[in-house]
Backbone as XML, in Angstrom:
<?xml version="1.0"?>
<chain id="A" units="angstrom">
  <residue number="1" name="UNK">
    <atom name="N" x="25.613" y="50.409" z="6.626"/>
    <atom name="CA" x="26.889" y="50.275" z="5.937"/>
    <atom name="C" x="26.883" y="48.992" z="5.102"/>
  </residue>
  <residue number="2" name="UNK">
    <atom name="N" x="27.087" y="49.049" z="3.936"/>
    <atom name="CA" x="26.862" y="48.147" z="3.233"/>
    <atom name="C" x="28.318" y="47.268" z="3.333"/>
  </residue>
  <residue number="3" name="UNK">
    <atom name="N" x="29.274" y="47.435" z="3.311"/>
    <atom name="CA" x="30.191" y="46.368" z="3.507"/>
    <atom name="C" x="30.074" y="45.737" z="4.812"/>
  </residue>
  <residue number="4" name="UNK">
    <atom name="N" x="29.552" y="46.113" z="5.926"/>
    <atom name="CA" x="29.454" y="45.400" z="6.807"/>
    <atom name="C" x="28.046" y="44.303" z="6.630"/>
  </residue>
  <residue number="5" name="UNK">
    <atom name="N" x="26.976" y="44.482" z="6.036"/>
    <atom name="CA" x="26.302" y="43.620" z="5.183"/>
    <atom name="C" x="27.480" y="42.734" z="4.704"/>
  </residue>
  <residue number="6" name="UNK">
    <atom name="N" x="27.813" y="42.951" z="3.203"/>
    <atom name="CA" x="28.465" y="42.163" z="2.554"/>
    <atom name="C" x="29.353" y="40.979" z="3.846"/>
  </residue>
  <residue number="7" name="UNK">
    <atom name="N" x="30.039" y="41.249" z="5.016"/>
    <atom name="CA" x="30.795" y="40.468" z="6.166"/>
    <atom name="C" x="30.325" y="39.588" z="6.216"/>
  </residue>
  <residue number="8" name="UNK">
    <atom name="N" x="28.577" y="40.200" z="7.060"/>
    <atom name="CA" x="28.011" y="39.530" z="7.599"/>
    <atom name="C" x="27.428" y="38.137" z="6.754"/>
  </residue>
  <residue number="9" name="UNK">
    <atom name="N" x="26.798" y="38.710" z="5.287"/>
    <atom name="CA" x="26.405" y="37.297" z="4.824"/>
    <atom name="C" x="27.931" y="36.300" z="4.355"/>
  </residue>
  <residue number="10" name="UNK">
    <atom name="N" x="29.168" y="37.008" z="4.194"/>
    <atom name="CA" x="30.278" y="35.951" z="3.856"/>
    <atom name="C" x="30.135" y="34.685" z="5.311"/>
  </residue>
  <residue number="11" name="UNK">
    <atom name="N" x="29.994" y="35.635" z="6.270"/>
    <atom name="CA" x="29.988" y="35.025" z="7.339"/>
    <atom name="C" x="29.048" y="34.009" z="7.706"/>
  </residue>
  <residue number="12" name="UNK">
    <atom name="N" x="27.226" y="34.475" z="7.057"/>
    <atom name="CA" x="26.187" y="33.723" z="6.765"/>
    <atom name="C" x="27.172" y="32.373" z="5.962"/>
  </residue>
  <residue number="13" name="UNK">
    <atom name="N" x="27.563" y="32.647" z="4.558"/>
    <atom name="CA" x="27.981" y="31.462" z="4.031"/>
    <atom name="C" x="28.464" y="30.304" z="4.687"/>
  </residue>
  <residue number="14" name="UNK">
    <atom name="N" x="29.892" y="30.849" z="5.652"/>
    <atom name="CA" x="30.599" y="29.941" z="6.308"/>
    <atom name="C" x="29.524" y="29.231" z="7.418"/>
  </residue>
  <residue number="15" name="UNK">
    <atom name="N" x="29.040" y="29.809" z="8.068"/>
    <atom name="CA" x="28.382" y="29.049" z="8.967"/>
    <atom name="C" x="27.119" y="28.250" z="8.276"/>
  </residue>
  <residue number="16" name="UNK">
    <atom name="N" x="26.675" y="28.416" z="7.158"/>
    <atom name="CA" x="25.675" y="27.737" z="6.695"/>
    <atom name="C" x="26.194" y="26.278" z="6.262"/>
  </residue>
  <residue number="17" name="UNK">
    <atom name="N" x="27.702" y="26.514" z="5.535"/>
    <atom name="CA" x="28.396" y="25.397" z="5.142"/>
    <atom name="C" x="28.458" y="24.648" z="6.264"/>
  </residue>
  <residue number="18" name="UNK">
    <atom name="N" x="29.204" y="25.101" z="7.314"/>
    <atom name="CA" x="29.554" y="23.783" z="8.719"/>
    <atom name="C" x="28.440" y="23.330" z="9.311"/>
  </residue>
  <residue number="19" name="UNK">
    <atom name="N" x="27.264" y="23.734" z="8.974"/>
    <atom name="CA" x="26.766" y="23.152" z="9.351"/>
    <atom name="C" x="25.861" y="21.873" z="8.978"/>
  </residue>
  <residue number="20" name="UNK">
    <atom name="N" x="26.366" y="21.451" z="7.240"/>
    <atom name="CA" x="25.855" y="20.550" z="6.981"/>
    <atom name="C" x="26.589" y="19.379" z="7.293"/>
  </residue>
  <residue number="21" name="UNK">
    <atom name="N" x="27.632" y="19.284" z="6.934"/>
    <atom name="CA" x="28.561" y="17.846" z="7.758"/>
    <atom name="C" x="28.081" y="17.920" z="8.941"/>
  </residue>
  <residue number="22" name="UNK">
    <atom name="N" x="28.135" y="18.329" z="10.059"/>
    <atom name="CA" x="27.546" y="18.483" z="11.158"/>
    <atom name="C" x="25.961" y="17.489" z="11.181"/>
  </residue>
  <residue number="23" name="UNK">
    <atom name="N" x="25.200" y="18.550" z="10.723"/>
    <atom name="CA" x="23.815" y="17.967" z="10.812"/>
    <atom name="C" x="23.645" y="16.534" z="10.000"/>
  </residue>
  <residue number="24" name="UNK">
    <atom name="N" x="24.167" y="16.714" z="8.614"/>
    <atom name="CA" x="23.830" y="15.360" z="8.521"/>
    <atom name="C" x="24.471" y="14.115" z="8.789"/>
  </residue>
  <residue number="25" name="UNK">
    <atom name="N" x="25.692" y="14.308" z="8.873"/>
    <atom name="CA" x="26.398" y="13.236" z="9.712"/>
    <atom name="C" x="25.367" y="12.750" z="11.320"/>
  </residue>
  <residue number="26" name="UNK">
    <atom name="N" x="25.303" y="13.833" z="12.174"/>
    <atom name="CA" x="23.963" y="13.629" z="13.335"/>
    <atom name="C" x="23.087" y="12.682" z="13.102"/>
  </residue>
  <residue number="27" name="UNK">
    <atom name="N" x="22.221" y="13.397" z="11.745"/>
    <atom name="CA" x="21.131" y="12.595" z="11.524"/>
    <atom name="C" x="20.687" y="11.327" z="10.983"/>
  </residue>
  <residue number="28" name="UNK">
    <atom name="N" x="22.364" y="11.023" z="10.714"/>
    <atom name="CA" x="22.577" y="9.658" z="9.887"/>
    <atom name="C" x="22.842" y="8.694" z="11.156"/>
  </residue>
  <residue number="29" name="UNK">
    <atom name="N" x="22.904" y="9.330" z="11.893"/>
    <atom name="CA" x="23.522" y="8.448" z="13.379"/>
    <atom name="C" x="24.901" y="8.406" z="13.412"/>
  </residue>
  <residue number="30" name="UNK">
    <atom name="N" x="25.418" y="9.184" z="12.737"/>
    <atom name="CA" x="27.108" y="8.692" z="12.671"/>
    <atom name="C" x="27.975" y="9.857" z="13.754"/>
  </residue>
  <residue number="31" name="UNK">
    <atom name="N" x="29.232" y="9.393" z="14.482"/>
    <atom name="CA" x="29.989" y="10.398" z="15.416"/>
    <atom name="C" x="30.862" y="11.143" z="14.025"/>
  </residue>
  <residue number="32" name="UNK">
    <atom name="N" x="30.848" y="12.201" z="14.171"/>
    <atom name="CA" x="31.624" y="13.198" z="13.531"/>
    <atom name="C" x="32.573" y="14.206" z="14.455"/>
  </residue>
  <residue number="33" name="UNK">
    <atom name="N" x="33.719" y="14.596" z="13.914"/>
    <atom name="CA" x="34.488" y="15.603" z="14.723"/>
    <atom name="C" x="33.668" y="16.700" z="15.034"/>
  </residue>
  <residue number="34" name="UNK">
    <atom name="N" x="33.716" y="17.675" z="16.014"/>
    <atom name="CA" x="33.249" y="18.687" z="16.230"/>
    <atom name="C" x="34.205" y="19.555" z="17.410"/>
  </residue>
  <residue number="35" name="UNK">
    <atom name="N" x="33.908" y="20.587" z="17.836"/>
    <atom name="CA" x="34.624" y="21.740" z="18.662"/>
    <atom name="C" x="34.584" y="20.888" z="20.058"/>
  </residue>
  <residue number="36" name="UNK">
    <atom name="N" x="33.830" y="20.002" z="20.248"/>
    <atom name="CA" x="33.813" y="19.458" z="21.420"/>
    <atom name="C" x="33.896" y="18.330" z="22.133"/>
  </residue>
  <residue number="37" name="UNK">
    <atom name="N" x="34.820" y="17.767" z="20.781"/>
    <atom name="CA" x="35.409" y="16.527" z="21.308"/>
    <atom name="C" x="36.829" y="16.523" z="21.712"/>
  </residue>
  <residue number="38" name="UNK">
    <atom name="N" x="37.487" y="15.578" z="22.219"/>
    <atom name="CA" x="38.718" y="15.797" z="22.821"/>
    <atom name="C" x="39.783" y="14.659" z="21.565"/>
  </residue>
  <residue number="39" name="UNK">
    <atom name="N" x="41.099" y="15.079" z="21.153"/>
    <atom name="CA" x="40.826" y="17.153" z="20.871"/>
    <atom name="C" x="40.119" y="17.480" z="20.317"/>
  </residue>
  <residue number="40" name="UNK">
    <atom name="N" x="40.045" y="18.269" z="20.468"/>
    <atom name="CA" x="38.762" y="19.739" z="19.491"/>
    <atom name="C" x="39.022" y="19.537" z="18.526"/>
  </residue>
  <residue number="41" name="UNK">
    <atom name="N" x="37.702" y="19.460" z="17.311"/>
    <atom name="CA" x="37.824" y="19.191" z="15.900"/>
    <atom name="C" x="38.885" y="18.031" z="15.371"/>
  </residue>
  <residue number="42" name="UNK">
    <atom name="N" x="39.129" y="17.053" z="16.168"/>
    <atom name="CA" x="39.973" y="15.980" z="15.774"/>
    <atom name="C" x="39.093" y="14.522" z="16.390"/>
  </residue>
  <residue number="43" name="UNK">
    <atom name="N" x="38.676" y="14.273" z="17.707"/>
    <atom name="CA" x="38.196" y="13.667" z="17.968"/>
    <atom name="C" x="36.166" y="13.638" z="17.930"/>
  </residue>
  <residue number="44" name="UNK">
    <atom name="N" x="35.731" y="12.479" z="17.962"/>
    <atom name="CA" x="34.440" y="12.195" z="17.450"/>
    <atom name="C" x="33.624" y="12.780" z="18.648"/>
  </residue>
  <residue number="45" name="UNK">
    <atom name="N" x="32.413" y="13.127" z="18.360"/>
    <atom name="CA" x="31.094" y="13.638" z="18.728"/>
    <atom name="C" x="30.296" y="12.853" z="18.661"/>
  </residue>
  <residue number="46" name="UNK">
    <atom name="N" x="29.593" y="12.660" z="19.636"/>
    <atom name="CA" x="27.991" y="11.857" z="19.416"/>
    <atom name="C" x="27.012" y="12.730" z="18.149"/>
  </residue>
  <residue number="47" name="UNK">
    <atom name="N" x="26.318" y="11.587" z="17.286"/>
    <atom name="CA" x="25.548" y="12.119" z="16.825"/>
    <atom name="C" x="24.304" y="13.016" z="17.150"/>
  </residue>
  <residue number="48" name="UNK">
    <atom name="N" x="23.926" y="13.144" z="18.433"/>
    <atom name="CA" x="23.132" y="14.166" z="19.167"/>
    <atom name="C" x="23.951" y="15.568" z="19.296"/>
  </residue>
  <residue number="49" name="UNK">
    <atom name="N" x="25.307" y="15.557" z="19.531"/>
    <atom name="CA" x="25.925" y="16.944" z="19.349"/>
    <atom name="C" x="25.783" y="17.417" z="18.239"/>
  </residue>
  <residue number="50" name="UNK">
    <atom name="N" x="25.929" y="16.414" z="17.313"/>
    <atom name="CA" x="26.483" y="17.139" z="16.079"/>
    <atom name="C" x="25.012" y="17.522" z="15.599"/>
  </residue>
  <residue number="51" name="UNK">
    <atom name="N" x="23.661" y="16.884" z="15.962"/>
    <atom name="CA" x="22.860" y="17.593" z="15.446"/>
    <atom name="C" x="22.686" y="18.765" z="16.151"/>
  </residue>
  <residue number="52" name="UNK">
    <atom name="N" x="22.670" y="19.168" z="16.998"/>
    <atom name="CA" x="22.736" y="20.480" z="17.608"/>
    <atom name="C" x="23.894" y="21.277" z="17.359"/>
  </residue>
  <residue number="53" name="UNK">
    <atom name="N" x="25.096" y="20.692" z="17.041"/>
    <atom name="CA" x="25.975" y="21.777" z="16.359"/>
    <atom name="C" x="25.613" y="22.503" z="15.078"/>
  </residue>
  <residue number="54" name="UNK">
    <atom name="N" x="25.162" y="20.976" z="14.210"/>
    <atom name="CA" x="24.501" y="21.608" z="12.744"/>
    <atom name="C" x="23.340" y="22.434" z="13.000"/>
  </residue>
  <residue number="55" name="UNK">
    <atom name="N" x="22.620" y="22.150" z="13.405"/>
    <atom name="CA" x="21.232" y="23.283" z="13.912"/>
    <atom name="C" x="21.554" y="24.745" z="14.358"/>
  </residue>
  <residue number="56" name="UNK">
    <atom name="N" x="22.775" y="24.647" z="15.306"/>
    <atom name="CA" x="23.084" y="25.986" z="15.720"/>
    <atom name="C" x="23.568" y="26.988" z="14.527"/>
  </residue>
  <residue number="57" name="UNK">
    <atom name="N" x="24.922" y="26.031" z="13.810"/>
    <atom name="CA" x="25.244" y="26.835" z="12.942"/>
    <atom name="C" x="24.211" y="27.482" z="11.525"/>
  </residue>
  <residue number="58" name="UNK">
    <atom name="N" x="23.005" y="26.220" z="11.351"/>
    <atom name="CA" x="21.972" y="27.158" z="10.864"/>
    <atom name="C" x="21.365" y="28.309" z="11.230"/>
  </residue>
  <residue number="59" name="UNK">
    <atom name="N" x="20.680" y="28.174" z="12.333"/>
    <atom name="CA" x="20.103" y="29.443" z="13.010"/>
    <atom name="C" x="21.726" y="30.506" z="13.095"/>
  </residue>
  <residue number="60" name="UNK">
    <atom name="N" x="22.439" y="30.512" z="13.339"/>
    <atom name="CA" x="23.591" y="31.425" z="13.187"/>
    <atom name="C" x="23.672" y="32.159" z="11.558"/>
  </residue>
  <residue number="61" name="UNK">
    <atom name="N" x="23.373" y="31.324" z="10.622"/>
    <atom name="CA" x="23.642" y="31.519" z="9.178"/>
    <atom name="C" x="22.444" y="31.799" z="8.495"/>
  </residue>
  <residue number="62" name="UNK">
    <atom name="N" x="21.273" y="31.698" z="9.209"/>
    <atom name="CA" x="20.090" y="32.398" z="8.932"/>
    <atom name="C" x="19.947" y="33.692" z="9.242"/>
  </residue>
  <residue number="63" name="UNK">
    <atom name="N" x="20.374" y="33.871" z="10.994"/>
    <atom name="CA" x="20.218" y="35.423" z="11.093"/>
    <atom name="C" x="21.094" y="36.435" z="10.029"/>
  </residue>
  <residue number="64" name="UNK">
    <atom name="N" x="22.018" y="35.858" z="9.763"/>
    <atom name="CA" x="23.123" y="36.651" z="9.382"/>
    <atom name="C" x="22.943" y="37.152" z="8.335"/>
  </residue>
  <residue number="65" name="UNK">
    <atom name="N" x="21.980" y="35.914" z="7.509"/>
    <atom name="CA" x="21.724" y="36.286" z="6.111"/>
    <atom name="C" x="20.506" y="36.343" z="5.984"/>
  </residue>
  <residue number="66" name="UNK">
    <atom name="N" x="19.329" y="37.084" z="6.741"/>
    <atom name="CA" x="17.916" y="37.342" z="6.571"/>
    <atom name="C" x="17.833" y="38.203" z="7.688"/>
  </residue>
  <residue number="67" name="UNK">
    <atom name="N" x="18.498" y="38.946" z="8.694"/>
    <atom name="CA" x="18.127" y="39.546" z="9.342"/>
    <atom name="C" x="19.329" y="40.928" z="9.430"/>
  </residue>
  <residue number="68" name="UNK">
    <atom name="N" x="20.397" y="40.724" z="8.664"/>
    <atom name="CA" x="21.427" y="41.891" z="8.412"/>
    <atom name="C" x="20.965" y="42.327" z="7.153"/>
  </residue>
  <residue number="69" name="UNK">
    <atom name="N" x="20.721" y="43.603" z="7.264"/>
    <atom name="CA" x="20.335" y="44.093" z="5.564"/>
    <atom name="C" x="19.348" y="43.066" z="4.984"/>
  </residue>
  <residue number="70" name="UNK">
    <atom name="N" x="19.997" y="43.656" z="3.768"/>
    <atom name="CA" x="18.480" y="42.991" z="2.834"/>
    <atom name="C" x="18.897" y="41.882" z="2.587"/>
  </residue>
  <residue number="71" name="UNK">
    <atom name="N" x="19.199" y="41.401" z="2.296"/>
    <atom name="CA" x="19.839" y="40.236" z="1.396"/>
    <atom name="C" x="19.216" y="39.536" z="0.229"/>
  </residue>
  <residue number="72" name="UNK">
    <atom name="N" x="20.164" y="39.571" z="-1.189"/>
    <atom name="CA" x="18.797" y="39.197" z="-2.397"/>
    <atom name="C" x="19.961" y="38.224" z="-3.322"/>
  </residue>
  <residue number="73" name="UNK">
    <atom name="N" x="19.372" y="37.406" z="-3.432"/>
    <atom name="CA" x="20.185" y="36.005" z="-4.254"/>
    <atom name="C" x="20.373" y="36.653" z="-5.406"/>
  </residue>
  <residue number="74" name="UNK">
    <atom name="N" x="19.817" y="37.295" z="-6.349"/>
    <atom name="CA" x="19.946" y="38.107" z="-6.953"/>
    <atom name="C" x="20.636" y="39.299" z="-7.417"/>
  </residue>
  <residue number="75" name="UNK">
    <atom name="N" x="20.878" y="39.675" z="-6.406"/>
    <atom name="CA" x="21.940" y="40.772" z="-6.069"/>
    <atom name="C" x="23.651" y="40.240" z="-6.303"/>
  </residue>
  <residue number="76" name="UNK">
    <atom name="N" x="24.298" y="40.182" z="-7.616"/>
    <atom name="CA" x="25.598" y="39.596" z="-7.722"/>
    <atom name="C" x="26.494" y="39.547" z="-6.737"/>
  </residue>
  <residue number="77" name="UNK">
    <atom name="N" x="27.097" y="40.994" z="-6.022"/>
    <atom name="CA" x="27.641" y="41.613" z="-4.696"/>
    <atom name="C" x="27.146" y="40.807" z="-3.588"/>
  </residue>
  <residue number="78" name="UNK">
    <atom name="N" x="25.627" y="40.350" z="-3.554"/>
    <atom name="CA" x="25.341" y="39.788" z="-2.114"/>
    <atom name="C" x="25.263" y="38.015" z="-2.214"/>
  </residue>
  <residue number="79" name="UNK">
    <atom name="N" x="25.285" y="37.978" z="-3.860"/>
    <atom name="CA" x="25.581" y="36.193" z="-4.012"/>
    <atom name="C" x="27.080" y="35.935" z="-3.593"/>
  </residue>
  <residue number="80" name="UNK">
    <atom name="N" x="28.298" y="36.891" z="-4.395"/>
    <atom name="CA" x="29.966" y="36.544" z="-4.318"/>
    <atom name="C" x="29.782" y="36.586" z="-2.975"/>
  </residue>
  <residue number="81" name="UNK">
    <atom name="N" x="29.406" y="37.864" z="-1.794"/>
    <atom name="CA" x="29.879" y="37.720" z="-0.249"/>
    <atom name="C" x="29.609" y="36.054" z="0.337"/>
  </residue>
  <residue number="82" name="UNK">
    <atom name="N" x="27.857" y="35.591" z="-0.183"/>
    <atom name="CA" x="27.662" y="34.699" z="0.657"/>
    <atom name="C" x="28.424" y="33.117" z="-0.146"/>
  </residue>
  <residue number="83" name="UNK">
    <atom name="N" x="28.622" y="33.576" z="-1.435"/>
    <atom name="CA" x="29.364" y="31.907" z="-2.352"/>
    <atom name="C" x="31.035" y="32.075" z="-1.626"/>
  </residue>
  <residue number="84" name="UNK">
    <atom name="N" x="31.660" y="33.084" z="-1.338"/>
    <atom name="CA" x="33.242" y="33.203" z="-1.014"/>
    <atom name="C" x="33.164" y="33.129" z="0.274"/>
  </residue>
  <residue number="85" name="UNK">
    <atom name="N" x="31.836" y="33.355" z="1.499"/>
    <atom name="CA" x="31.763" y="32.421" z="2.586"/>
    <atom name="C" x="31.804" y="30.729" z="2.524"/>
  </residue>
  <residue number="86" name="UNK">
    <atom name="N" x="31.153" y="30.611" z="1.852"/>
    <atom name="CA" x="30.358" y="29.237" z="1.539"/>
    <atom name="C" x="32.227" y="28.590" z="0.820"/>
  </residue>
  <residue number="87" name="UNK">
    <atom name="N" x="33.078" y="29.188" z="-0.421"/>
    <atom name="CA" x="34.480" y="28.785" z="-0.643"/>
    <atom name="C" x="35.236" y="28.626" z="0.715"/>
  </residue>
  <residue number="88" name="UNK">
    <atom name="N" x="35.246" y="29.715" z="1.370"/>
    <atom name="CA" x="36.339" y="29.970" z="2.628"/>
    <atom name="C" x="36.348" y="29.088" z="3.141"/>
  </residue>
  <residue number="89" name="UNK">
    <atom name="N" x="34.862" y="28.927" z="3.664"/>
    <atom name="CA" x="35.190" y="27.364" z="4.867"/>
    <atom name="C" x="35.448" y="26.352" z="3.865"/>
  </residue>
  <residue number="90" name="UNK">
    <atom name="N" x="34.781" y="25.473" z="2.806"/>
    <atom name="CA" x="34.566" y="24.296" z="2.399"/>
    <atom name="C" x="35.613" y="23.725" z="1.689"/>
  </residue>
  <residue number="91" name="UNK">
    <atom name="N" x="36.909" y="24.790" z="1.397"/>
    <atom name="CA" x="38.045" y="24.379" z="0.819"/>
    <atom name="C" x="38.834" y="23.578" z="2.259"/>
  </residue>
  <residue number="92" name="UNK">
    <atom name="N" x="39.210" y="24.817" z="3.294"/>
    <atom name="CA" x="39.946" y="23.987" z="4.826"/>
    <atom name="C" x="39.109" y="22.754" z="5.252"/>
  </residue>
  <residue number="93" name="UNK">
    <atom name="N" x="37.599" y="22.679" z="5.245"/>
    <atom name="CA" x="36.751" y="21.734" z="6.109"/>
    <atom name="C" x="37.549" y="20.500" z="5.188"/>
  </residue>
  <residue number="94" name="UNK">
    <atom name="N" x="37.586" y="20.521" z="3.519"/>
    <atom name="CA" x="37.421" y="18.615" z="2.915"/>
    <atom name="C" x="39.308" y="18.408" z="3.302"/>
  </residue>
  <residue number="95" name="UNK">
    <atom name="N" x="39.855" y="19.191" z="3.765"/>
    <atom name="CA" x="41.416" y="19.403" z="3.923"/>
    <atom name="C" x="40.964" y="18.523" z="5.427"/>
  </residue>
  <residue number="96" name="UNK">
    <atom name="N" x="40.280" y="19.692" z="6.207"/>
    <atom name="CA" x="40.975" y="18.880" z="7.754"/>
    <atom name="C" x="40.116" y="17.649" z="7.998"/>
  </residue>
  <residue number="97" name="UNK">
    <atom name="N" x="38.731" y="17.395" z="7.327"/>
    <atom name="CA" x="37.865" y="16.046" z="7.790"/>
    <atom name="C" x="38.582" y="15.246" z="6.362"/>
  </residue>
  <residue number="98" name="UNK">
    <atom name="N" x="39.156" y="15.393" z="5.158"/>
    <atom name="CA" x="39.704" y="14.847" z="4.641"/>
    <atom name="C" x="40.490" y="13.444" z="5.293"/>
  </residue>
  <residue number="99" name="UNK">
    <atom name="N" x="41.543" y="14.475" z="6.145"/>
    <atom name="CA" x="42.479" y="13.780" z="6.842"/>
    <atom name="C" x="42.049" y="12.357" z="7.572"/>
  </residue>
  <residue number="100" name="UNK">
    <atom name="N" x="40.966" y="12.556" z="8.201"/>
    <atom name="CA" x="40.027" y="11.222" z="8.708"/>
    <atom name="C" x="39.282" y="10.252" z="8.227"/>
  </residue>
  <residue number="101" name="UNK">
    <atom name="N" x="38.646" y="10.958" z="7.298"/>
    <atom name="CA" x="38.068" y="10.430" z="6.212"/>
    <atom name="C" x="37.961" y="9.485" z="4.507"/>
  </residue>
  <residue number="102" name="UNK">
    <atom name="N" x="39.437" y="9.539" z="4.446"/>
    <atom name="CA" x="39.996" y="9.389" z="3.229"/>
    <atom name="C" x="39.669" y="9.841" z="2.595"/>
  </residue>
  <residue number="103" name="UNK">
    <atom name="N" x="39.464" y="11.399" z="2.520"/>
    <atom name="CA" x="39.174" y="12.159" z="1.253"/>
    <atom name="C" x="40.750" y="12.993" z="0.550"/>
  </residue>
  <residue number="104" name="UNK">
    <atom name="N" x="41.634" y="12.846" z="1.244"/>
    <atom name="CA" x="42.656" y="13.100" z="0.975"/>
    <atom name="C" x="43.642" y="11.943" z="0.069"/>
  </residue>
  <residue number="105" name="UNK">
    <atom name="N" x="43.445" y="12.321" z="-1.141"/>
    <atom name="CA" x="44.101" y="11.030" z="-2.011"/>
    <atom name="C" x="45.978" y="11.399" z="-2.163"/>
  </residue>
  <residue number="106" name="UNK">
    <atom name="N" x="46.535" y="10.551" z="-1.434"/>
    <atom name="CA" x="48.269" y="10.683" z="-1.610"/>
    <atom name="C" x="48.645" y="11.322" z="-2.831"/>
  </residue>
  <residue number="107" name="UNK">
    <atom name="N" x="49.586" y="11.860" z="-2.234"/>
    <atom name="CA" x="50.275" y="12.815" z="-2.937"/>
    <atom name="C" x="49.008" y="14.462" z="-3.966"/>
  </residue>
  <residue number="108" name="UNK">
    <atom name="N" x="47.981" y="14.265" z="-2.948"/>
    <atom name="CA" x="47.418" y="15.286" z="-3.386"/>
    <atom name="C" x="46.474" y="15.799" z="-1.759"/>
  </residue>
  <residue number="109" name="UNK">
    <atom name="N" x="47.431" y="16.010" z="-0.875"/>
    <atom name="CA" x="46.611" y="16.428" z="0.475"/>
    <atom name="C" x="47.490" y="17.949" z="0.370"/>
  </residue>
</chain>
């Protein structure tokens, strides 16, 4: 079924995105928010989580998008699924790590 392809790599996108704040924040040595700090996604992570968070969500965003269907960069239909994954998350992510970060400039959050 080809729309369930098309899901799966939107889904490839999103998880490919979270997982670069993740990983490279890790690998820089720096604590970043993650699912498993207290609270969840608000409070900091050791940089050893977060490289294993970023790692996971790769291998998650690899299968999705090399092991569901075909998948071809090439293919317009299978670039929009995995670029409107890759939009979905990365618009909410600079919104909610914004907030911590000062990427949120007043009067434009």
């Amino acid at each position: 079924m080809e729309w369930l392809h098309l899901v799966s790599w939107f889904f490839g996108g999103a998880f490919l995105t979270n997982a670069v704040p993740h990983f490279v924040s890790g690998v820089m040595g720096k604590p970043f928010q993650s699912p498993f700090a207290t609270p969840s996604g608000q409070g900091l992570s050791s940089s050893t989580v977060n490289v294993l968070w970023g790692f996971l969500n790769l291998v998650v965003g690899y299968v999705l998008l090399c092991h569901v269907g075909d998948f071809d960069l090439r293919n317009t239909s299978d670039g929009v699924a995995l670029g409107l994954g890759v939009l979905a998350l990365s618009l909410p992510s600079a919104r909610h790590f914004g907030r911590f970060h000062g990427g949120n400039t007043p009067g434009h959050s």
